[in-house]
Structure formats: structure tokens, C-alpha cells
KOLFILO-877147 format. One record per residue (C-alpha): residue number from 1; residue in three letters; x, y, z. Coordinates in steps of 0.001 Angstrom, whole numbers, plus 500000, padded with zeros to 6 digits. Example, Ala and Ser with C-alpha at 12.3 -4.5 7.8 and 13.67 -1.06 7.14 Angstrom:
<nodes>
+-----+------+--------+--------+--------+
: pos : code :     px :     py :     pz :
+-----+------+--------+--------+--------+
:   1 :  ALA : 512300 : 495500 : 507800 :
:   2 :  SER : 513670 : 498940 : 507140 :
+-----+------+--------+--------+--------+
</nodes>
This chain:
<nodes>
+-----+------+--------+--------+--------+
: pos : code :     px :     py :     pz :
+-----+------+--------+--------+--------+
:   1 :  UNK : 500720 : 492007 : 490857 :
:   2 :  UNK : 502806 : 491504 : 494274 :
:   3 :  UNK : 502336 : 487887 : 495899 :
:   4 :  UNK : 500538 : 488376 : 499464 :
:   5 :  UNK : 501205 : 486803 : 503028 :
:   6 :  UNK : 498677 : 485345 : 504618 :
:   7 :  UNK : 495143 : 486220 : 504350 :
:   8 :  UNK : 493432 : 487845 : 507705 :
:   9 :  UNK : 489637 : 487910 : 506227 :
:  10 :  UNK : 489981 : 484499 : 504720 :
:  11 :  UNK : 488930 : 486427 : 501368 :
:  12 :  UNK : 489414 : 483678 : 498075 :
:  13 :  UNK : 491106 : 484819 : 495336 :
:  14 :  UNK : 489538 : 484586 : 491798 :
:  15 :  UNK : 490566 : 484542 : 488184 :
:  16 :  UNK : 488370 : 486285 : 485578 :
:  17 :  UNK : 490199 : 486262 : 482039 :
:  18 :  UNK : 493974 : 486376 : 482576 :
:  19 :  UNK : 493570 : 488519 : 485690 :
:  20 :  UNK : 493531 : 486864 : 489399 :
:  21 :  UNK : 491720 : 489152 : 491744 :
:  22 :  UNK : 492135 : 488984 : 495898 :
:  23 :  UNK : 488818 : 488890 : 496162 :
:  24 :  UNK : 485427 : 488107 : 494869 :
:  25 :  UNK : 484074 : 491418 : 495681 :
:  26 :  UNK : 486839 : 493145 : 494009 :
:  27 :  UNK : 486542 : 490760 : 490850 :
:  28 :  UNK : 482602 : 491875 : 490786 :
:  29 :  UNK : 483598 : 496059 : 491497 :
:  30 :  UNK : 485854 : 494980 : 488151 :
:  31 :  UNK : 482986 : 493648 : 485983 :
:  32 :  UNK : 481043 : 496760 : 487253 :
:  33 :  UNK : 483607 : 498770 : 486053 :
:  34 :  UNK : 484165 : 497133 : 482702 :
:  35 :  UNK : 480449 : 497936 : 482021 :
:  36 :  UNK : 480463 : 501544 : 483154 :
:  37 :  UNK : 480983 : 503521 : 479848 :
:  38 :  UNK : 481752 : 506504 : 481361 :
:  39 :  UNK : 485051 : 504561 : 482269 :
:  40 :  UNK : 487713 : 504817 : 479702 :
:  41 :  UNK : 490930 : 503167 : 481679 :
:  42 :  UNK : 491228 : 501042 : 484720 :
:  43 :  UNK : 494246 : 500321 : 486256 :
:  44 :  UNK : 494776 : 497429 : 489109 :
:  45 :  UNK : 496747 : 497248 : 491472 :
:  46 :  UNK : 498285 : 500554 : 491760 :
:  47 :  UNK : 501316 : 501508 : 493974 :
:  48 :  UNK : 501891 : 504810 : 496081 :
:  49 :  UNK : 504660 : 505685 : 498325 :
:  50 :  UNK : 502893 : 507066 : 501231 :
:  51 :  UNK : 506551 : 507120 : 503460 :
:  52 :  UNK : 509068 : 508029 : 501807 :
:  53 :  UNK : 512252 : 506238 : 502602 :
:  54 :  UNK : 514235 : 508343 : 505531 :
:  55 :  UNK : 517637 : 507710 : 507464 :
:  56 :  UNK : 517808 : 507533 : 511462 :
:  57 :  UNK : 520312 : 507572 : 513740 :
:  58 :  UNK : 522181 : 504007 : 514492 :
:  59 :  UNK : 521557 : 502639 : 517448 :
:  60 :  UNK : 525089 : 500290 : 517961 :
:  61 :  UNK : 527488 : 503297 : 517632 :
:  62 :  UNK : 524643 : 506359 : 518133 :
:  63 :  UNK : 525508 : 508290 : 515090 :
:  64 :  UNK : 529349 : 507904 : 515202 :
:  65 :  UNK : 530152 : 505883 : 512553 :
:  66 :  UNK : 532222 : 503822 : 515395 :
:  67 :  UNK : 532289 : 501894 : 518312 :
:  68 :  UNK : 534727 : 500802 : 520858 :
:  69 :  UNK : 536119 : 497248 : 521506 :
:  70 :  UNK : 536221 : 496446 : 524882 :
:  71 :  UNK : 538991 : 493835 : 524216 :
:  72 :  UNK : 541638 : 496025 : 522536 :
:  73 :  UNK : 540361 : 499643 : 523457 :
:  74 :  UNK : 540120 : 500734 : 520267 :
:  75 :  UNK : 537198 : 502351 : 518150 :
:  76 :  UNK : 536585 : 500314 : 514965 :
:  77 :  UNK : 534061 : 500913 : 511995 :
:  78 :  UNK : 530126 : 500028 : 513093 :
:  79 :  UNK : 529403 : 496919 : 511252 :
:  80 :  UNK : 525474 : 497681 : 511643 :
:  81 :  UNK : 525698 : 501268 : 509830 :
:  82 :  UNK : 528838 : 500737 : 508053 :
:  83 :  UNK : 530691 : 503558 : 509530 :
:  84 :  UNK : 527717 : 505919 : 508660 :
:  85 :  UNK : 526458 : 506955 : 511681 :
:  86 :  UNK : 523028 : 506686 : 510167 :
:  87 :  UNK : 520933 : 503641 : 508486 :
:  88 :  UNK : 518133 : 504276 : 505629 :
:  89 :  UNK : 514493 : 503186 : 506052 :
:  90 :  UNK : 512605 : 501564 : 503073 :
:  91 :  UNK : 509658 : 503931 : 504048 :
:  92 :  UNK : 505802 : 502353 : 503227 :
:  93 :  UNK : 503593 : 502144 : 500205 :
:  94 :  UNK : 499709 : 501782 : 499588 :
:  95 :  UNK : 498190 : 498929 : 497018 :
:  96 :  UNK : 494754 : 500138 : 495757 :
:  97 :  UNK : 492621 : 498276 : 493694 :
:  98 :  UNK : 491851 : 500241 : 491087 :
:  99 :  UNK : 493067 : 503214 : 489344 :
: 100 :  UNK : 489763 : 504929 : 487027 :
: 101 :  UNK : 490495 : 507505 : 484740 :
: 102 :  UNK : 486914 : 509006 : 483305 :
: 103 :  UNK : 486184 : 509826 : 479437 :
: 104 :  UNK : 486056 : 513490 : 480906 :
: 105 :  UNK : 489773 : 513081 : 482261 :
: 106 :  UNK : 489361 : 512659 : 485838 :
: 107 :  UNK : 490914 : 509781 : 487934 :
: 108 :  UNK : 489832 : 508062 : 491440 :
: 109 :  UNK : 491509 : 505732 : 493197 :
: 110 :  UNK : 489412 : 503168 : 494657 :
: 111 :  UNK : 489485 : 500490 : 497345 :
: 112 :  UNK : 486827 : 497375 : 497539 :
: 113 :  UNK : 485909 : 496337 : 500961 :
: 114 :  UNK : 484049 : 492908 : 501335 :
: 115 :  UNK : 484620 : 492511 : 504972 :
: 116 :  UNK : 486163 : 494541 : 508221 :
: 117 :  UNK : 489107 : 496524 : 507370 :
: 118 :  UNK : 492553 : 495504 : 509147 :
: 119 :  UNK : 493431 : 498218 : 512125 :
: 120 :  UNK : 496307 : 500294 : 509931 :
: 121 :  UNK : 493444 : 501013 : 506984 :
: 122 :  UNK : 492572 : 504212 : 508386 :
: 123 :  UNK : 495769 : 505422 : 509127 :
: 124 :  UNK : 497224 : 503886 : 505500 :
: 125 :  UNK : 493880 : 506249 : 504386 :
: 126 :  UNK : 495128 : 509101 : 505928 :
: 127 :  UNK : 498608 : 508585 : 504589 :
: 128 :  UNK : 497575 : 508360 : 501023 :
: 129 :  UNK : 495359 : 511595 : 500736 :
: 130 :  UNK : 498244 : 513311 : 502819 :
: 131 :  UNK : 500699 : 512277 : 500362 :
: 132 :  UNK : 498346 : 512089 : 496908 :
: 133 :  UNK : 496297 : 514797 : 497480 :
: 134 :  UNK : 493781 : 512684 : 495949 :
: 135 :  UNK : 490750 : 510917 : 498259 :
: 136 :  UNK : 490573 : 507218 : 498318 :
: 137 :  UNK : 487426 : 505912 : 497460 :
: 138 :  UNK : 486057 : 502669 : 499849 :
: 139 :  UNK : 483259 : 500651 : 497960 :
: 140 :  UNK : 481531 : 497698 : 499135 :
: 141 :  UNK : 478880 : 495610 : 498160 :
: 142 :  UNK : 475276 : 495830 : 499939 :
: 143 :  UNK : 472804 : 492811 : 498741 :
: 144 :  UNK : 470056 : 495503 : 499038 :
: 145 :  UNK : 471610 : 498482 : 497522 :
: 146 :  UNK : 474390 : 497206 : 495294 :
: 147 :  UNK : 477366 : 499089 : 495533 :
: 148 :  UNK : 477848 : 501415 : 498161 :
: 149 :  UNK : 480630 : 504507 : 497662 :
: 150 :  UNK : 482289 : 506141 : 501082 :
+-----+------+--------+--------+--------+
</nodes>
């Protein structure tokens, strides 16, 4: 599992076992999970490529591969595209929480919300489905009717 920066929600993270959740909420989904029997593999922490790494033009030398030295008039190789012309992107991915794959063979991906959800969720949402195909489950805990599936 990736180390995380800072945390915005001031969520706790908690061990259960071997495995060290981000969350208590997710930890509990987990247990929930565990006792489900209709569940017969759960994954954590799963990674998708939602952008897919991509090239744009450089900015220094725009797209020649060059630029010119105002000392000596000449052009000489772009030292911020490497003579390219172009520089590569690393793109984005999307962490879920879980992975499920049911005893009848079908999977959901699924995200545990204990708290407000940062301002790039729904667009990181929309990327995923885009990309997967598949729709991203958001659960989250109500103390009066237990978990709550969007």
C-alpha cells in the first residue's frame, strides 16, 4: 500500500491483523466484508490509470527541439525537452478501497466515505467509470441505518 501526504479529514489510520487501514470506517466496511459470504475475494487498495500518460508540446523551445543563444547566435539542443520538441506526462491514477469479486463472478469497486469528500472526488469518479467502464461504488456508515450504498 502507497505511503500518503498529509491527511485533509484528519481520518486515523488503523491496524486490524497485518493490514493498516486509512481509516476506521474503511477498517469496519472490511470486517463487513469479511463476514459477507456472498464475498469470495477482496482486494485493497486497488490502482487504475484513469489518464493515461500523454506528451505536450515544450514550452522553452515550442516544439523545436532547439533554442537560440542570445550570446553566440546559435541554436543549441533544449535542455528542458532534450532536443524533443515534446515532454511526456505521467498521466493520473485512482486508489479504491476495495476490489469485491462475488461467488457468482461479478466484481465492484468500492470507495468508503467517513467524512466530506475532497473537491477532485467527483471528477476522479467520473474519470474512473469513463476509463473502467465499471461504476464506483461510495459507502458510508449511517449510525441509524448501517451502511449506506450510492
Amino acid at each position: 500500500m502507497a505511503t500518503k501526504g498529509y491527511r485533509k479529514y484528519n481520518a486515523k489510520k488503523i491496524t486490524i491483523g497485518d493490514i493498516e487501514f486509512d481509516s476506521q470506517t474503511e477498517a469496519l466496511y472490511y470486517q463487513e466484508l469479511r463476514r459477507n459470504k456472498l464475498v469470495s475475494k477482496i482486494d485493497l487498495q486497488p490502482v487504475y490509470q484513469i489518464i493515461n500518460p500523454y506528451k505536450v508540446t515544450c514550452k522553452r523551445c515550442g516544439g523545436n527541439g532547439s533554442t537560440l543563444n542570445t550570446k553566440t547566435s546559435n541554436y543549441n539542443k533544449c535542455r528542458l525537452c532534450q532536443g524533443a520538441g515534446t515532454r511526456s506526462k505521467p498521466g493520473s491514477i485512482y486508489t479504491a478501497d476495495f476490489k469485491v469479486t462475488y461467488v457468482d463472478g461479478h466484481e465492484e469497486v468500492i470507495d468508503v466515505k467517513g467524512g466530506p469528500v475532497s473537491k477532485d472526488f467527483p471528477l476522479r469518479k467520473k474519470l474512473f467509470e469513463l476509463n473502467t467502464g465499471m461504476e464506483l461504488i461510495i459507502v458510508r456508515m449511517d449510525k441509524h441505518k448501517g451502511w449506506i450504498r450510492k
